[in-house]
N, C-alpha and C positions, 0 to 999 in steps of 0.2 A: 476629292473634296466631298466632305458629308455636311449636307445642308440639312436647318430644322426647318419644315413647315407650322410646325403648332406644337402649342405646350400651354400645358397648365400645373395649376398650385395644388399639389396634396396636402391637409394639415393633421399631421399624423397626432392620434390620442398622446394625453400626458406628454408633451413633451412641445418644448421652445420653438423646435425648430421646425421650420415648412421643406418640404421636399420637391423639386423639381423634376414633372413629370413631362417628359420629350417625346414625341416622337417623330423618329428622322425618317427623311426619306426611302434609304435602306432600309425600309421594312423595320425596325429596331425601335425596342420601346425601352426608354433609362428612366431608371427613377434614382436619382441621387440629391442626398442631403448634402448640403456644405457645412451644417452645424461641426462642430466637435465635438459631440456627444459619441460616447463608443458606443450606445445604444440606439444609434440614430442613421448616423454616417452608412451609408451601404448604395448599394450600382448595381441593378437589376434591368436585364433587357433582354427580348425576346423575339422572338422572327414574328413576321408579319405575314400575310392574313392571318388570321384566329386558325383555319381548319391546319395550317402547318403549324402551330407555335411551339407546343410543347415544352417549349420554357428556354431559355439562356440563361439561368442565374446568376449573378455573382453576389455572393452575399459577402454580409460581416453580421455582427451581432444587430441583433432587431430584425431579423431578417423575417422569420414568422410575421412579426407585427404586420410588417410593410407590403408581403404580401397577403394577407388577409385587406387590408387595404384594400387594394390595387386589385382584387376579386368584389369586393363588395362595391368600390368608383368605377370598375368599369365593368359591372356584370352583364351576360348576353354580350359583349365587345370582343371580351379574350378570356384565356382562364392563364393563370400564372401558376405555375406547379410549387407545392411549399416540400421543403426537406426536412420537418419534423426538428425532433430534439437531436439525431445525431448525424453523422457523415456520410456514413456506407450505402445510402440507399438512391442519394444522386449520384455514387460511381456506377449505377447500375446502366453499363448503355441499353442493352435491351430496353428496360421503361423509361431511360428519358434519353435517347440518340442525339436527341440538341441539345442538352444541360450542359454547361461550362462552368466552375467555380473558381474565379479568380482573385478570391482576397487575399489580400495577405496572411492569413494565419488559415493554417487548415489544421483539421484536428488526425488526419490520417499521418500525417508526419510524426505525432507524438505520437501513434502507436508503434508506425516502424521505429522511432527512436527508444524509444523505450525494449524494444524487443533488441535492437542490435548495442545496446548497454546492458545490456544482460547475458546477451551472446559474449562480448566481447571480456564480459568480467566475471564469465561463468558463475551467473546468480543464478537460480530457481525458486527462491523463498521471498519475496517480495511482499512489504507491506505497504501499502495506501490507502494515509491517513485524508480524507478530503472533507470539506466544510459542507456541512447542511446548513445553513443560516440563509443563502440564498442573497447573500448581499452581494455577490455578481454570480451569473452564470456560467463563469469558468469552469470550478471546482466538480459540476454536476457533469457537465461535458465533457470532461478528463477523465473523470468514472467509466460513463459512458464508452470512451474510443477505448479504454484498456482492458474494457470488458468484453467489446468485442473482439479485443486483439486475438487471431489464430494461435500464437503462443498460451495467450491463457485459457481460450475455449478447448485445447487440446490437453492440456496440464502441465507442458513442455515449461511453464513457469507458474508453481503456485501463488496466486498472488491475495493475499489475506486482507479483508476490507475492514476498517476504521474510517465509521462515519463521527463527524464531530458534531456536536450540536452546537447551540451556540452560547449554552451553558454548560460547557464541557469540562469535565476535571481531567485537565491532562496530566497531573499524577497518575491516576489512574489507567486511563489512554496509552501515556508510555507502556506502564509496565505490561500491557496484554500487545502493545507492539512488539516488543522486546522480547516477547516468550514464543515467536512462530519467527522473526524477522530481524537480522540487519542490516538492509535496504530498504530504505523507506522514502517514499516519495511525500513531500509536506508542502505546505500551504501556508503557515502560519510563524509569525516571529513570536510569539509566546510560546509555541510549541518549542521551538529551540531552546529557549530559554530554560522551560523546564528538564528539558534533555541535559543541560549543562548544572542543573541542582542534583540531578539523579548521576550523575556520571556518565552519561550515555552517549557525549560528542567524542570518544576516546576514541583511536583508528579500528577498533573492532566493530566501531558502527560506521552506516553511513546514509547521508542526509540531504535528499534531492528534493529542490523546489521545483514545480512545473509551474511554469508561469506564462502570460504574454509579454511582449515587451512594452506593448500599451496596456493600461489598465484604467478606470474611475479616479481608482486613489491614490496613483500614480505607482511609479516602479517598490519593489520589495525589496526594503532595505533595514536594517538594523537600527539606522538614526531615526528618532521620534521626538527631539527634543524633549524628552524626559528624563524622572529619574533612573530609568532601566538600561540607557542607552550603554554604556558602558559595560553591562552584563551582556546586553544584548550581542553586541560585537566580540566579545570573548566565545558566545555560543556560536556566531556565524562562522568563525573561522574553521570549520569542519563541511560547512555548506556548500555542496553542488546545487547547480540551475540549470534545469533544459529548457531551452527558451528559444522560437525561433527570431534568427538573426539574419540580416542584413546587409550588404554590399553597397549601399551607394557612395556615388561621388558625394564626398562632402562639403565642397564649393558647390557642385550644380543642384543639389540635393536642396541646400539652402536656399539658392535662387528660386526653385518651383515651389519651395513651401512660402516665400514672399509675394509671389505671384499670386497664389490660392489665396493668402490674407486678403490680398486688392480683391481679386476678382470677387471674395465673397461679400465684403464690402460694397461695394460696387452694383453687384447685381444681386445678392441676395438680401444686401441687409442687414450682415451677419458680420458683426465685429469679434472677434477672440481675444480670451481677458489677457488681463496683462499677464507674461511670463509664459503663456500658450501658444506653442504654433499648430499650425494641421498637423493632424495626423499622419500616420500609415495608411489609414484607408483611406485621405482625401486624396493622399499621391499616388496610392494604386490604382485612384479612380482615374485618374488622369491617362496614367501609364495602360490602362485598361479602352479606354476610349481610344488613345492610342493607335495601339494594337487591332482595335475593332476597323481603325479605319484604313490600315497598312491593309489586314486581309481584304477590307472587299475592293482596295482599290486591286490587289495582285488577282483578285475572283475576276474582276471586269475585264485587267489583260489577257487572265487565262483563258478567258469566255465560260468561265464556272459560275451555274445559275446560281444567286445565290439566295431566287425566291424557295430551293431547294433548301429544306430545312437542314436535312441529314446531311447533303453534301457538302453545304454552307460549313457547316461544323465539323465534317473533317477536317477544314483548312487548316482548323487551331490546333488537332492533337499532334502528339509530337513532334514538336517543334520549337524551338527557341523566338522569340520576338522582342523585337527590338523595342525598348520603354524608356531609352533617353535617359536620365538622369540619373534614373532608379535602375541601371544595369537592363538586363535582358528577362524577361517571364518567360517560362516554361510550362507549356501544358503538357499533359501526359497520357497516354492513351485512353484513361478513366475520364480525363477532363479538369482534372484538377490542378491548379499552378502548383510546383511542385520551387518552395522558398528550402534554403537551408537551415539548418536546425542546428543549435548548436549547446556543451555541454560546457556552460561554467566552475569555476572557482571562487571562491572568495580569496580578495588579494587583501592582505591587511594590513599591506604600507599603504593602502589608497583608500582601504575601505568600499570601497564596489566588487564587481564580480566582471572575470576576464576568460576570455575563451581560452581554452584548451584541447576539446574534440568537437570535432562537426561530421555532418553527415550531410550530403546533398546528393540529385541523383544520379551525378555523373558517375560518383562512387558506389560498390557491393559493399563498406563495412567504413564503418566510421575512424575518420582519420585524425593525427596528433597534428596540434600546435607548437612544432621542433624547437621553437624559442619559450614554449612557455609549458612545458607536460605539466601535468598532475602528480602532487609531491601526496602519499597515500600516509607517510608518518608512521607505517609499520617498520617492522622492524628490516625486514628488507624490501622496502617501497616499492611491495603488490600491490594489489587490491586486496582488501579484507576477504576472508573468507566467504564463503555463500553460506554453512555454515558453523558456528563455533568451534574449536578444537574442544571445549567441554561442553558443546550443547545447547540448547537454548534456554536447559534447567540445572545446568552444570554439574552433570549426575553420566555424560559418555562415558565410554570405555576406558580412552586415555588417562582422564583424569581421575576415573576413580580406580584404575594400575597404580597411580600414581602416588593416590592418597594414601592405599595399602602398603606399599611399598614403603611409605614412612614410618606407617606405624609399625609395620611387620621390622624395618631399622629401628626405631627405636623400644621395643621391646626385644629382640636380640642384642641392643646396648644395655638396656638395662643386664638381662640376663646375663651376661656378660662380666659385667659390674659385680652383679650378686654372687659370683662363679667366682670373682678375684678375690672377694672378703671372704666368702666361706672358705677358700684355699688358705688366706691368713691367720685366719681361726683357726682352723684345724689345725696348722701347723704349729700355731704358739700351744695348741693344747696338749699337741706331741712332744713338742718342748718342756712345758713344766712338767707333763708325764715322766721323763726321762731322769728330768732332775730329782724329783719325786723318788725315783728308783737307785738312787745312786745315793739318796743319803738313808733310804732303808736297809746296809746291808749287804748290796749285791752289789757294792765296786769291784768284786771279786770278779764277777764274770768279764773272759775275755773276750772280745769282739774285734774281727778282723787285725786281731794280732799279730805280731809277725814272727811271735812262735805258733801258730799253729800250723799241723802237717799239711802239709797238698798231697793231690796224690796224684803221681803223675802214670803216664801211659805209655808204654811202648811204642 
């Protein structure tokens, strides 16, 4: 049992929602929002005294914000360690031995995913196109983890950058995609769209959205109630989605996200508008507290200090735990929960997008969906090329054998042609020549007669 002794109200900048700041007996400081803001919602907690802290984080988005916070409200108290704009730098145990990240969406998943869809499709020429407009910070943290990815720092995938502004002429856009790249990882339902005016959703290309599965503006999809809607879903239907995915029960799943409704109600104050339930992050918060509380009861039977920052925190790495509703978390010897990932299709009797490969870490190499594989529309249902059979300027080898080859055919028909009529000519000319001769005179002469002598040979 984890009892709270005190807690108070953090009221974080810009923003509706107030955060609940705890600190439990086990040494552990939580600061969770219950709003439903994706920019808000996040579960941060850290070992207790200050001189062991060094951090537990589990973020989601706003995660900077909050801890800047939470250094400025409790300055001289504790220091909260921030992990910057990208991932890699809280895997580091050497500099944070007690950092934990257990939100649901991690960004190092999209880098292995990304590198083992590449392996497994034998790409190397990769273009991503990603949004500069800065209307969520997804797009810039996708850059980010693929920029770090080993794959690409080494070259083993060149991967060619198209930033979009947010006055972007994607005529343009495309055709400088299209002349290094076709694989392309996108962002945007306009950008499909114009793909589908150029020709370019044809199976020679191909067209991955990285997405999350929560977003602001909700999921990406083709329907806008407009007038492009119907364009639009003609361009999707080429559309792959790497997006991580999920497991839970979906009766018990529904039960805890009702729960959350009450309890934020209730104790926060916080009603969620109509058509909105919790999130992913309010139920991982859950599933996270959890989990906090299964280890230190199993620390107190082992007799594991667990005012022991370092040792505290080995209990979580590898290992599976148990999260009730939401299936089982997994930490991984870096600290990071390690969710599955998974590689959509667009289905267009339903209009959504359905799995077909996933990747999780029980597996070395991402596995098929046996009820539902990926239909590639080539002509023998590969995967496209990595690249072009003419090129990316349709100027290769094969094709330009090929183009010779024609003409080099049809000028030997011609000449040919020309070779059959001059043969007709001449010979009508030897014709009238002949006749020519036979009324001047010389009917006399005899030609292969059958009076003339032979001579024969002993």
């Amino acid at each position: 049992m984890v009892r709270i002794f005190s807690s108070a109200l953090i009221k974080r900048r810009s923003s509706r929602c107030s955060c609940a700041l705890t600190v439990l007996r086990c040494s552990v400081l939580l600061l969770f929002c219950p709003g439903d803001c994706l920019d808000v919602e996040l579960l941060i907690y850290g070992l207790w005294p200050p001189i062991l802290l060094q951090s537990i984080p589990l973020s989601g988005p706003g995660f900077d914000v909050a801890i800047a916070e939470v250094n400025r409200d409790l300055a001289g108290v504790m220091k909260m360690q921030r992990s910057g704009a990208t991932f890699s730098n809280l895997r580091d145990r050497t500099l944070f031995p007690t950092t934990l990240a257990t939100g649901p969406f991690q960004f190092e998943l999209y880098s292995i995913m990304f590198r083992k869809v590449c392996e497994t499709f034998n790409w190397t020429n990769v273009g991503l196109a990603y949004d500069l407009s800065r209307t969520l910070p997804f797009p810039l943290k996708v850059y980010q983890t693929l920029m770090s990815s080993a794959s690409v720092r080494t070259g083993q995938i060149q991967l060619q950058l198209f930033p979009i502004p947010a006055a972007a002429n994607l005529t343009e856009l495309l055709q400088k995609v299209t002349l290094v790249s076709r694989g392309t990882p996108v962002l945007i339902r306009r950008l499909m769209m114009e793909a589908l005016k150029q020709n370019k959703t044809t199976p020679e290309y191909v067209w991955i959205s990285v997405d999350l599965p929560e977003q602001t503006i909700g999921p990406i999809t083709w329907f806008q109630n407009d007038t492009d809607d119907q364009v639009a879903f003609r361009a999707f239907a080429p559309l792959k989605q790497m997006i991580t995915c999920f497991d839970h029960d979906p009766a018990e799943n529904r039960l805890l996200k009702e729960e959350i409704r009450l309890k934020a109600q209730e104790n926060y104050g916080y009603k969620y508008p109509l058509g909105r339930a919790p999130s992913e992050f309010a139920t991982s918060s859950y599933a996270t507290i959890k989990m906090l509380a299964n280890v230190i009861h199993q620390s107190i039977q082992g007799g594991v200090d667990f005012y022991n920052g370092r040792l505290f925190t080995q209990q979580f790495l590898n290992r599976s735990h148990s999260a009730g509703p939401i299936g089982d978390l997994y930490i991984d010897a870096d600290g990071e929960r390690q969710n599955k990932i998974c590689l959509m299709k667009f289905d267009s009797s339903t209009g959504k997008f359905a799995r077909t490969m996933f990747y999780d870490y029980t597996q070395s190499s991402l596995q098929e969906i046996p009820d539902d594989p990926i239909q590639w529309n080539t002509t023998d249902n590969k995967p496209p090329r990595d690249t072009p059979r003419c090129g990316f300027l349709g100027d290769a080898f094969p094709c330009v054998t090929d183009s010779t080859t024609v003409i080099v055919a049809g000028v030997t028909s011609a000449l040919t042609v020309f070779a059959l009529l001059f043969g007709c000519i001449l010979r009508d000319l030897m014709r009238r020549t002949h006749l020519a001769h036979s009324e001047h005179g010389v009917w006399w002469r005899l030609e292969n007669s059958p009076f003339v002598s032979k001579s024969h040979h002993a």
